[in-house]
FINUVEX-173658 format. One record per residue (C-alpha): y, x, z. Coordinates in steps of 0.25 Angstrom, whole numbers, plus 5000, padded with zeros to 4 digits. Each point is the difference from the previous one (the first is absolute). Example, Ala and Ser with C-alpha at 12.3 -4.5 7.8 and 13.67 -1.06 7.14 Angstrom:
BEGIN
<r><Y>4982</Y><X>5049</X><Z>5031</Z></r>
<r><Y>5014</Y><X>5006</X><Z>4998</Z></r>
// end
This chain:
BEGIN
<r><Y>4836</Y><X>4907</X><Z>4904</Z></r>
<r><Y>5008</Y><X>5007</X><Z>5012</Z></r>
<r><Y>5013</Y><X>4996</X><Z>5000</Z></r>
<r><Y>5012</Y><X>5011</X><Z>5001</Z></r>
<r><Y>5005</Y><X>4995</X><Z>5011</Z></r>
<r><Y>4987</Y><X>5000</X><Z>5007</Z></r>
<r><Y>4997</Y><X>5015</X><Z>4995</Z></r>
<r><Y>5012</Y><X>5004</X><Z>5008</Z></r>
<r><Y>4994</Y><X>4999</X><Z>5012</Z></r>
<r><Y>4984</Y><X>5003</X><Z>4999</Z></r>
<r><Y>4996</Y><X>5011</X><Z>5006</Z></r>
<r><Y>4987</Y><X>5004</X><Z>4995</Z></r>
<r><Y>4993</Y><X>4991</X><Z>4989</Z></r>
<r><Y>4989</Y><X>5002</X><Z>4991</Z></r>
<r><Y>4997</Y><X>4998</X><Z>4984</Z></r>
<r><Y>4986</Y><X>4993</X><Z>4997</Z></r>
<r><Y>4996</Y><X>5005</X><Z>4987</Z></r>
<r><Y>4991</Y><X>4992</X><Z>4994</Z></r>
<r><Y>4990</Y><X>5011</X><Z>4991</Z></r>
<r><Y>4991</Y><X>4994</X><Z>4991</Z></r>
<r><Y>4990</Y><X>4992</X><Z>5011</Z></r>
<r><Y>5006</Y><X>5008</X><Z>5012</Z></r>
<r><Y>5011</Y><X>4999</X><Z>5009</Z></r>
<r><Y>5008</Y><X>5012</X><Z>5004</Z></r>
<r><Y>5008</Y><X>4998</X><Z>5011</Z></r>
<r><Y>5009</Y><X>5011</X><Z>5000</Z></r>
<r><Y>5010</Y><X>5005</X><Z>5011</Z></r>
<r><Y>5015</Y><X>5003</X><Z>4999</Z></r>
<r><Y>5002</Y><X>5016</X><Z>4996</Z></r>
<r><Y>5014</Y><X>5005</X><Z>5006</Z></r>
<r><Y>5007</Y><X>5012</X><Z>4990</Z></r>
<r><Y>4998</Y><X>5014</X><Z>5008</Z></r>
<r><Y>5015</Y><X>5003</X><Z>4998</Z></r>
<r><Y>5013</Y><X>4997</X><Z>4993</Z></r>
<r><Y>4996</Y><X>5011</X><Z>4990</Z></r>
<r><Y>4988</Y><X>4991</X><Z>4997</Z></r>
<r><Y>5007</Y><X>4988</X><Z>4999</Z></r>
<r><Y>5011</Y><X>5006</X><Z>4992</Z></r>
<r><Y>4991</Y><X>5006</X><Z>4989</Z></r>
<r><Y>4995</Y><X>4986</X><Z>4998</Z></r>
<r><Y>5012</Y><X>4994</X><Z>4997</Z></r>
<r><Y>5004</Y><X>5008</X><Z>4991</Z></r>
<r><Y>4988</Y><X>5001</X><Z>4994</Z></r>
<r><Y>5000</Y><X>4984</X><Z>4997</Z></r>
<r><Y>5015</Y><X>5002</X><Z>4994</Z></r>
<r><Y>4999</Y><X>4983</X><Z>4998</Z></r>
<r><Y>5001</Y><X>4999</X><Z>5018</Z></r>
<r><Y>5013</Y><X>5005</X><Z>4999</Z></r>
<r><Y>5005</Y><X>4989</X><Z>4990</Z></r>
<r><Y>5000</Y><X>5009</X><Z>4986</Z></r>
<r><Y>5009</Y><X>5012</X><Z>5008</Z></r>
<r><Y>5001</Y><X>5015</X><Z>4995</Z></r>
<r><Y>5000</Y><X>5010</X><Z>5012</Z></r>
<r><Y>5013</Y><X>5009</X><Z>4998</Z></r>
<r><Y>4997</Y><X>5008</X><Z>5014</Z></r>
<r><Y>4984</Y><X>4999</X><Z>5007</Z></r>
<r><Y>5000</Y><X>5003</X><Z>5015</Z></r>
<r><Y>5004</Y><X>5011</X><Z>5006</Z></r>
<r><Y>4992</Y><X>5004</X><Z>5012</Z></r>
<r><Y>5010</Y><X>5010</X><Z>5009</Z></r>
<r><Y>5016</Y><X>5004</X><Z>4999</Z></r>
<r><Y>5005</Y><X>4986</X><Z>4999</Z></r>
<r><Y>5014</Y><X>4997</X><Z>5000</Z></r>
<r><Y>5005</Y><X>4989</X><Z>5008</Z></r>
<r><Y>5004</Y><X>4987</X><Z>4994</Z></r>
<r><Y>4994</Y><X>5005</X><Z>4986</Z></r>
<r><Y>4987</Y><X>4991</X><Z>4995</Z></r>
<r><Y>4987</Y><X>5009</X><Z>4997</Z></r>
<r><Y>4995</Y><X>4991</X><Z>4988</Z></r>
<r><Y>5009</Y><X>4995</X><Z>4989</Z></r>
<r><Y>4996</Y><X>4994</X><Z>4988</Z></r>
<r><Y>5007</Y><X>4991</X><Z>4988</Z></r>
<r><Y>4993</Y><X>4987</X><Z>4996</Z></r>
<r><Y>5000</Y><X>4995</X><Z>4988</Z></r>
<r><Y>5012</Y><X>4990</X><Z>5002</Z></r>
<r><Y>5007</Y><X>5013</X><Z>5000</Z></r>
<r><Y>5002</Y><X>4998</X><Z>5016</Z></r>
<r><Y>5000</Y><X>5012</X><Z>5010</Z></r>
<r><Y>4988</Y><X>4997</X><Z>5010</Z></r>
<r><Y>4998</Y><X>5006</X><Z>5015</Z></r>
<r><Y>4987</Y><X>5001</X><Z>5004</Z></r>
<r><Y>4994</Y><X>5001</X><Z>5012</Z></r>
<r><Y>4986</Y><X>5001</X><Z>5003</Z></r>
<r><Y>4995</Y><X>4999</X><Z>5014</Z></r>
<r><Y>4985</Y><X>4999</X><Z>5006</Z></r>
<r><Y>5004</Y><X>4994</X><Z>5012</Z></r>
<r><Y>5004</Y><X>4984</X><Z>5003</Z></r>
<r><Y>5014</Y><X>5000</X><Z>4995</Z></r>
<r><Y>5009</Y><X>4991</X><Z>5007</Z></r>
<r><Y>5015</Y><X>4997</X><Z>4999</Z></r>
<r><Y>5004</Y><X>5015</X><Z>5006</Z></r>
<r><Y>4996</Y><X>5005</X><Z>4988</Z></r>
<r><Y>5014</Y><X>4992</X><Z>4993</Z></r>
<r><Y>5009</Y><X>5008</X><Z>5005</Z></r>
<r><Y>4994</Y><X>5014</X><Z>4995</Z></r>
<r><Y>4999</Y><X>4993</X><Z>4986</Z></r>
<r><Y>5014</Y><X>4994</X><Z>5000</Z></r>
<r><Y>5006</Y><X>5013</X><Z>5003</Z></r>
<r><Y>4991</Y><X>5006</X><Z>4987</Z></r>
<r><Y>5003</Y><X>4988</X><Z>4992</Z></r>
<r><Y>5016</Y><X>5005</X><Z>5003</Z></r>
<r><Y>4998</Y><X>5015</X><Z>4997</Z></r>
<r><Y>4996</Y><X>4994</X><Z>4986</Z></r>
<r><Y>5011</Y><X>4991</X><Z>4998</Z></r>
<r><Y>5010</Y><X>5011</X><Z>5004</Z></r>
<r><Y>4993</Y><X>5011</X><Z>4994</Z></r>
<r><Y>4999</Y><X>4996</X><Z>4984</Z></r>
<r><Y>5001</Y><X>5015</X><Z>4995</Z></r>
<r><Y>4989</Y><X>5007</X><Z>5010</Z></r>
<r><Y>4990</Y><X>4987</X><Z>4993</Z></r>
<r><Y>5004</Y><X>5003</X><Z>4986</Z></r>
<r><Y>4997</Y><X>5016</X><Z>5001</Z></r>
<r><Y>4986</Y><X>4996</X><Z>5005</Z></r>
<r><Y>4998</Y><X>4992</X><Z>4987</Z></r>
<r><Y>5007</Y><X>5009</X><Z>4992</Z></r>
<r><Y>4990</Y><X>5012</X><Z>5007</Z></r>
<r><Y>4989</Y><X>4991</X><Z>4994</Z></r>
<r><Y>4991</Y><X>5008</X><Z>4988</Z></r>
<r><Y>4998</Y><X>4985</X><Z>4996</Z></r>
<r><Y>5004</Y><X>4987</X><Z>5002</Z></r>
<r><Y>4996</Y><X>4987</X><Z>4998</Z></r>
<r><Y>5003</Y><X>4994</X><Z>4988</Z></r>
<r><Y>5008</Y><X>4987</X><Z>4999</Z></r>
<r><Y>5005</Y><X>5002</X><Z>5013</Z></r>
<r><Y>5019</Y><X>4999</X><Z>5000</Z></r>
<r><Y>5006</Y><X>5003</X><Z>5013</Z></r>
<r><Y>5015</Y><X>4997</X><Z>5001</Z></r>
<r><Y>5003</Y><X>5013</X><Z>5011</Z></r>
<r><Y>5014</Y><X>4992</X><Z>5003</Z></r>
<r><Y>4993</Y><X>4986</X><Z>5004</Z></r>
<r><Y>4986</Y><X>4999</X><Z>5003</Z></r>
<r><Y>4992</Y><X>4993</X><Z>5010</Z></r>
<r><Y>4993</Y><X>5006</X><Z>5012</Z></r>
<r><Y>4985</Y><X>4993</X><Z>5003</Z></r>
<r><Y>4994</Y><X>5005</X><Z>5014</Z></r>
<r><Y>4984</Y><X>4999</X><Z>5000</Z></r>
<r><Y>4993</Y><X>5003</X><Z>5011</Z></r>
<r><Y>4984</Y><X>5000</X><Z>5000</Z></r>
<r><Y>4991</Y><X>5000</X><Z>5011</Z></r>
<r><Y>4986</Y><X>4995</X><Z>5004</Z></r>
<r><Y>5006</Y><X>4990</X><Z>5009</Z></r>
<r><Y>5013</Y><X>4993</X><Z>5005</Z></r>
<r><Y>5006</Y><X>4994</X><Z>5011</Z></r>
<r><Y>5006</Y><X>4988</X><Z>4999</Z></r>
<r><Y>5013</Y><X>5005</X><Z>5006</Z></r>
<r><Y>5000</Y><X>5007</X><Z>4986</Z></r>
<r><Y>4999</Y><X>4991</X><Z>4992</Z></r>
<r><Y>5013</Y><X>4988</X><Z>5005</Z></r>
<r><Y>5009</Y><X>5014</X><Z>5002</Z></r>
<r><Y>4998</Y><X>5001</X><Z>4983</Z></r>
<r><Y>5007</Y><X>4987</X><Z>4999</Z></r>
<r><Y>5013</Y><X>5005</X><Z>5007</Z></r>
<r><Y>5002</Y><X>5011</X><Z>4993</Z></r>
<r><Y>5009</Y><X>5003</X><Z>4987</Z></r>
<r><Y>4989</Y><X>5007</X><Z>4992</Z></r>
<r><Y>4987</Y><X>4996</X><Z>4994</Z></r>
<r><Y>4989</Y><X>5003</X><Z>5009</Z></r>
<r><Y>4986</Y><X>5001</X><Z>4996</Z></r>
<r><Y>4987</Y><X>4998</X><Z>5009</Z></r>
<r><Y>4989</Y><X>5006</X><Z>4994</Z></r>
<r><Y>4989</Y><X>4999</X><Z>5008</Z></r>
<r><Y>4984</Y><X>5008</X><Z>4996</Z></r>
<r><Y>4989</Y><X>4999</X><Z>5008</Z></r>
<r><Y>4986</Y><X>5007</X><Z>4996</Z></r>
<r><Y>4985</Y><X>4997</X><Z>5002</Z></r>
<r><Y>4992</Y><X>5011</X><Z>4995</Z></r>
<r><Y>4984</Y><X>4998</X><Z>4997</Z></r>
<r><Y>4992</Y><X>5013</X><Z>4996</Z></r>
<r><Y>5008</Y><X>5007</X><Z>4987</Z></r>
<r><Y>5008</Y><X>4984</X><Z>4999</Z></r>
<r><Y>5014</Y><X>5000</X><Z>5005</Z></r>
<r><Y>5007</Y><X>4985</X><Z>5000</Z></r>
<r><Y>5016</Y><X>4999</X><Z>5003</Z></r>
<r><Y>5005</Y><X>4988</X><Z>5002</Z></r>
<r><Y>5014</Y><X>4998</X><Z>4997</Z></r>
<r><Y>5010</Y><X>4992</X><Z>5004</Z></r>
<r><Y>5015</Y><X>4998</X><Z>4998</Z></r>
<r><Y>5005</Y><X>4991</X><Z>5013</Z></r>
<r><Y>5011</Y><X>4991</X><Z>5001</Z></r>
<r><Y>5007</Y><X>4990</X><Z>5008</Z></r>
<r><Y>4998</Y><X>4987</X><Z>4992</Z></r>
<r><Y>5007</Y><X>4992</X><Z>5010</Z></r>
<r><Y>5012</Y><X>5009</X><Z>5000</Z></r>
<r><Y>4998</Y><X>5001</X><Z>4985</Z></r>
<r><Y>5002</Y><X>4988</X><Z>4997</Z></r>
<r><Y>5015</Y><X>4998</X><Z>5006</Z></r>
<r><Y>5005</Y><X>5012</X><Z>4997</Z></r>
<r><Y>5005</Y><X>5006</X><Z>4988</Z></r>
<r><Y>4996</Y><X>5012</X><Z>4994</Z></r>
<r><Y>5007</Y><X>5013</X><Z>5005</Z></r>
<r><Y>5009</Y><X>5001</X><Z>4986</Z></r>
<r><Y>4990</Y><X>5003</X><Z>4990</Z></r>
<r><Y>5000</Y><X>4995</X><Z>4988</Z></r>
<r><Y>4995</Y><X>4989</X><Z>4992</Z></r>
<r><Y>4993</Y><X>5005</X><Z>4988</Z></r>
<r><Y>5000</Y><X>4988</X><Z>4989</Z></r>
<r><Y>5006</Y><X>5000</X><Z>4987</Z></r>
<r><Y>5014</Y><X>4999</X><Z>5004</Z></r>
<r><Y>4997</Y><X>5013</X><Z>5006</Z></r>
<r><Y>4995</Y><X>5006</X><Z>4989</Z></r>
<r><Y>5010</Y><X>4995</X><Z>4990</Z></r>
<r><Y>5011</Y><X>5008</X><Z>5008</Z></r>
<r><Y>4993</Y><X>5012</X><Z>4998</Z></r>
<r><Y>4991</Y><X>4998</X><Z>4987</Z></r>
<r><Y>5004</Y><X>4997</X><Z>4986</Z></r>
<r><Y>4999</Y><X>4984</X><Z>5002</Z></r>
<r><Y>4989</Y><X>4998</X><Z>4987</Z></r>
<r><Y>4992</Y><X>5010</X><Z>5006</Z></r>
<r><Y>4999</Y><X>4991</X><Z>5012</Z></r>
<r><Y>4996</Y><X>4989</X><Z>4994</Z></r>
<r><Y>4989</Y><X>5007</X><Z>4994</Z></r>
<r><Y>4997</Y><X>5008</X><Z>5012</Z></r>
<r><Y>4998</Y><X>4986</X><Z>5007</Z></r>
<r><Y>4991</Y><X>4996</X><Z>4988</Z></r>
<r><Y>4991</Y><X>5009</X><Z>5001</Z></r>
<r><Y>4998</Y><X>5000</X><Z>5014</Z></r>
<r><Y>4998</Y><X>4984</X><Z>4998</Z></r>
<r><Y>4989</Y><X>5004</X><Z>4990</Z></r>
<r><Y>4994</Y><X>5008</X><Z>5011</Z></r>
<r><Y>5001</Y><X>4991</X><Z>5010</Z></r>
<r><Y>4993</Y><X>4990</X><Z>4992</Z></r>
<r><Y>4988</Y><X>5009</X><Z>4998</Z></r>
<r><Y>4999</Y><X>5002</X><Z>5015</Z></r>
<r><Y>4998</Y><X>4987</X><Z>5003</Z></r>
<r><Y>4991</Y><X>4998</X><Z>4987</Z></r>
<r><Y>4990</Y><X>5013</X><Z>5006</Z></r>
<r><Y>5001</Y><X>4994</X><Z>5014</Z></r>
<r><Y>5004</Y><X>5012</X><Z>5004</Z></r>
<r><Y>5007</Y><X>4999</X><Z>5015</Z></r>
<r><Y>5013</Y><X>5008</X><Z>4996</Z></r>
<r><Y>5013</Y><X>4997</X><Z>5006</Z></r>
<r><Y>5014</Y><X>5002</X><Z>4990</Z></r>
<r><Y>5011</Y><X>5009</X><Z>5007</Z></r>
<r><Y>5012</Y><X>5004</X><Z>4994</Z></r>
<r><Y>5006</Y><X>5012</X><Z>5005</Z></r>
<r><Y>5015</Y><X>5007</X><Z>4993</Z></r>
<r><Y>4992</Y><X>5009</X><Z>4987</Z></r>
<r><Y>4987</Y><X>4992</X><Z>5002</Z></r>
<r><Y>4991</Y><X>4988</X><Z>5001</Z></r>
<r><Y>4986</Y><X>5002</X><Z>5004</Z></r>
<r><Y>4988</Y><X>4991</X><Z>5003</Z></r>
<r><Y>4997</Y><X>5004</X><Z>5014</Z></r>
<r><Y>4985</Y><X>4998</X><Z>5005</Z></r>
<r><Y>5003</Y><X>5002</X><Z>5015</Z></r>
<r><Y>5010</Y><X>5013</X><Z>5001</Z></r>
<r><Y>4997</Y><X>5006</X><Z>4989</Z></r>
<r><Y>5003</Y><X>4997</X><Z>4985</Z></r>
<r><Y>4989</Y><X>4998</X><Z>4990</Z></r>
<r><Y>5010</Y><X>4999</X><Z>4987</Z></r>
<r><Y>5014</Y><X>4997</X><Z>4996</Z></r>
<r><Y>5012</Y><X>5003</X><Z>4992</Z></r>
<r><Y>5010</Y><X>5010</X><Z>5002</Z></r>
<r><Y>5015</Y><X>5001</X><Z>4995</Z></r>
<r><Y>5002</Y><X>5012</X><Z>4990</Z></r>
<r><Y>5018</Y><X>5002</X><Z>5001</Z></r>
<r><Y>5007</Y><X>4986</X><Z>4997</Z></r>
<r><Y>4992</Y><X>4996</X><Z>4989</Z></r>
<r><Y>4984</Y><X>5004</X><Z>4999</Z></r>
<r><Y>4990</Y><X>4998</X><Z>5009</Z></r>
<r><Y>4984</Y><X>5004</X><Z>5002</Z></r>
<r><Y>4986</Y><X>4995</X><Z>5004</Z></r>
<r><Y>4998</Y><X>5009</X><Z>5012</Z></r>
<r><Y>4983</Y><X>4999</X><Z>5004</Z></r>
<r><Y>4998</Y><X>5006</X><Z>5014</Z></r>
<r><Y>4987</Y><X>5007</X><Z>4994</Z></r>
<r><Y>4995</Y><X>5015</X><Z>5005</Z></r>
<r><Y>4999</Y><X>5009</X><Z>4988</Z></r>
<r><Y>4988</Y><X>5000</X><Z>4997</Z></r>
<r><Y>4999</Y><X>4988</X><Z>4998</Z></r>
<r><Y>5014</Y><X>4998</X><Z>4992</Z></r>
<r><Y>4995</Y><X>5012</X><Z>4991</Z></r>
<r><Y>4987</Y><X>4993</X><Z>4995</Z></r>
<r><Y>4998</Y><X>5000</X><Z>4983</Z></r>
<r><Y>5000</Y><X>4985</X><Z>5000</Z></r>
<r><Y>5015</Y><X>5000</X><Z>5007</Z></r>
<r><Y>5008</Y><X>5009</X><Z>4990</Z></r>
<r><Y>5006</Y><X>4990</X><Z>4994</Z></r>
<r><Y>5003</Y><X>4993</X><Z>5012</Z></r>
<r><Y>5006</Y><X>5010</X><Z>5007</Z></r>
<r><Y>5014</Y><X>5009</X><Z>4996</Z></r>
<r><Y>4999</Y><X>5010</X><Z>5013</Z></r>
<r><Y>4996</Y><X>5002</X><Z>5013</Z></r>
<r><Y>5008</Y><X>5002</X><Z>5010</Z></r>
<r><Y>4994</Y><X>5009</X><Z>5012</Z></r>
<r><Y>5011</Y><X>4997</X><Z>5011</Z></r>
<r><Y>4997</Y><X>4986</X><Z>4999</Z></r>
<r><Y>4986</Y><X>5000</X><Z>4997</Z></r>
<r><Y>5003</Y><X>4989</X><Z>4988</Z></r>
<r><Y>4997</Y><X>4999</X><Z>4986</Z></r>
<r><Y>5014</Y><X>4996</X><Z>4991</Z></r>
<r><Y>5000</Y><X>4993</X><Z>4987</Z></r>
<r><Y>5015</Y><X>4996</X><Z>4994</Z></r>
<r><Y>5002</Y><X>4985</X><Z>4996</Z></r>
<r><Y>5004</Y><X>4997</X><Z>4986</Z></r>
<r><Y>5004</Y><X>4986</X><Z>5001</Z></r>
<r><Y>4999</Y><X>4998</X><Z>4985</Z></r>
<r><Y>4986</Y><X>5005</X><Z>5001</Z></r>
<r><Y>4993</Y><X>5001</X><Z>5014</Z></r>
<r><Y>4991</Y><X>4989</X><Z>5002</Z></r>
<r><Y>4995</Y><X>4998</X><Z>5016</Z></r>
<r><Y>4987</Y><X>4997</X><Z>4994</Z></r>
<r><Y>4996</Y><X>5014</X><Z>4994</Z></r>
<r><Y>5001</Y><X>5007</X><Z>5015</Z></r>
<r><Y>4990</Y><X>4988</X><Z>5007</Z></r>
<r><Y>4989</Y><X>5014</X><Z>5001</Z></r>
<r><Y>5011</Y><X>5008</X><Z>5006</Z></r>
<r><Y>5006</Y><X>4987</X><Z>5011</Z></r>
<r><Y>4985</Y><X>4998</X><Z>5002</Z></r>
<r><Y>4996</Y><X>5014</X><Z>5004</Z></r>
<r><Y>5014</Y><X>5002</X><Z>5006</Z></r>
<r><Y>4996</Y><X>4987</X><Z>5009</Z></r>
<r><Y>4986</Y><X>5006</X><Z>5002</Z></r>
<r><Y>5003</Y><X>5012</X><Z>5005</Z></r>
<r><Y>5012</Y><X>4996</X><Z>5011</Z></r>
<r><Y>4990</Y><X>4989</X><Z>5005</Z></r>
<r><Y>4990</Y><X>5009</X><Z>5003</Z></r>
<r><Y>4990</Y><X>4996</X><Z>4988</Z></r>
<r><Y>4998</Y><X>5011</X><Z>4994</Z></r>
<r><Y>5002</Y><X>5015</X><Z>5006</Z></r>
// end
């Protein structure tokens, strides 16, 4: 396995695929454009760390100062996004500082872009008088100038490096999300939160909690008993079992005192006869299928089918 660190400076490399008894040695393919890049991005919502984009980029007439994609994550933070297919090194901070403050001093112009929205996400609360700005910048490759000027700065700053090898009609992206461990380790985070149950008993009806925390116990059990290679995060409305960046399952907070199995499915699959039980509603802006939690009655158990295709489908085991 490459390490990060080491993909920071490889210029050209190449993915052996082994196919059956052959060997495909397959060469690095570039993105033709930022608009190639971009519509990839967005495509694969789960890159971008479950974000909504409120405003997609604007090619001509822009106003300096003013970011050209802004989107809301499900954390409820305001998120800059910059998109570059160029090696992006530590000139790039400035421009995002400065679009990072334009959101921090501008609350109203960000809320009349998600009030102009025909629909939103569901679940998703945004306090419009404190909320956190997160900067994410994606990019086929970074220099490492980029990455130790993150670590001086006041925001959270995302790295998201994709790389393509393209083989016929096969496309593979490699995604990673690069961080300084050595910094990491003896520095703080940059003021974010911690979300734990003291966390959530300050903003959720405390039984609720414990039940919440039950459940997700149950879960976690199950992953470990499948083998499944899913990584528990808990975020401010959610916990999710993460495989890589993107969530296969979790549970959602519903208000103060309900929550919901959220399954990252696509409809089709979500919509099959034998889920009807298993599945209340489908939400289109997040691509996941909902089921409310009773605790008096909602055993983990019943929804094994609905974790294991959930699992399936985000590992890339079934299409």
């Amino acid at each position: 396995m490459i390490s990060k660190m080491v993909l920071l400076v490889i210029e050209m490399s190449n993915l052996l695929w082994k196919k059956g008894k052959k060997t495909l040695n397959i060469l690095s393919t570039p993105f033709n454009s930022e608009e190639e890049l971009e519509k990839i991005v967005f495509e694969m919502k789960d890159i971008l760390g479950g974000v909504f984009p409120l405003k997609r980029q604007v090619r001509g007439g822009k106003k300096p100062g003013v970011p050209d994609v802004i989107g809301i994550d499900d954390d409820g933070n305001v998120c800059i996004i910059e998109i570059k297919n160029v090696v992006v090194d530590s000139s790039v901070i400035p421009q995002v500082l400065k679009y990072a403050m334009w959101a921090e001093e501008n609350p109203d112009s960000i809320k009349n872009l998600w009030l102009e929205l025909p629909a939103k996400p569901e679940g998703v609360e945004i306090d419009w008088n404190e909320y956190q700005v997160r900067i994410i910048i994606v990019s086929p490759e970074f220099d490492r100038s980029t990455l130790r000027m993150t670590n001086k700065v006041g925001y959270p700053i995302d790295l998201i490096q994709i790389k393509r090898w393209r083989e016929g009609s096969d496309e593979f992206l490699i995604v990673n999300e690069l961080e300084d461990k050595q910094v990491s380790k003896t520095k703080p985070a940059r003021g974010l939160e911690v979300y734990d149950k003291k966390f959530y008993e300050r903003h959720r009806n405390k039984e609720s909690v414990k039940e919440f925390l039950r459940y997700t116990r149950e879960i976690e059990n199950l992953v470990k008993k499948k083998g499944w290679p899913l990584e528990l995060k808990f975020n401010k409305y959610y916990c999710g079992f993460k495989h890589g960046f993107f969530n296969a399952f979790g549970i959602h907070w519903i208000g103060t005192k309900s929550f919901e199995f959220f399954f990252k499915l696509p409809k089709k699959i979500a919509k099959k006869p034998r889920y009807h039980k298993l599945v209340e509603k489908y939400d289109e802006q997040w691509k996941q299928a909902t089921f409310k939690i009773d605790p008096s009655k909602t055993k983990v158990k019943t929804f094994l089918p609905l974790f294991k295709e959930s699992y399936e489908y985000i590992a890339g085991k079934k299409g």
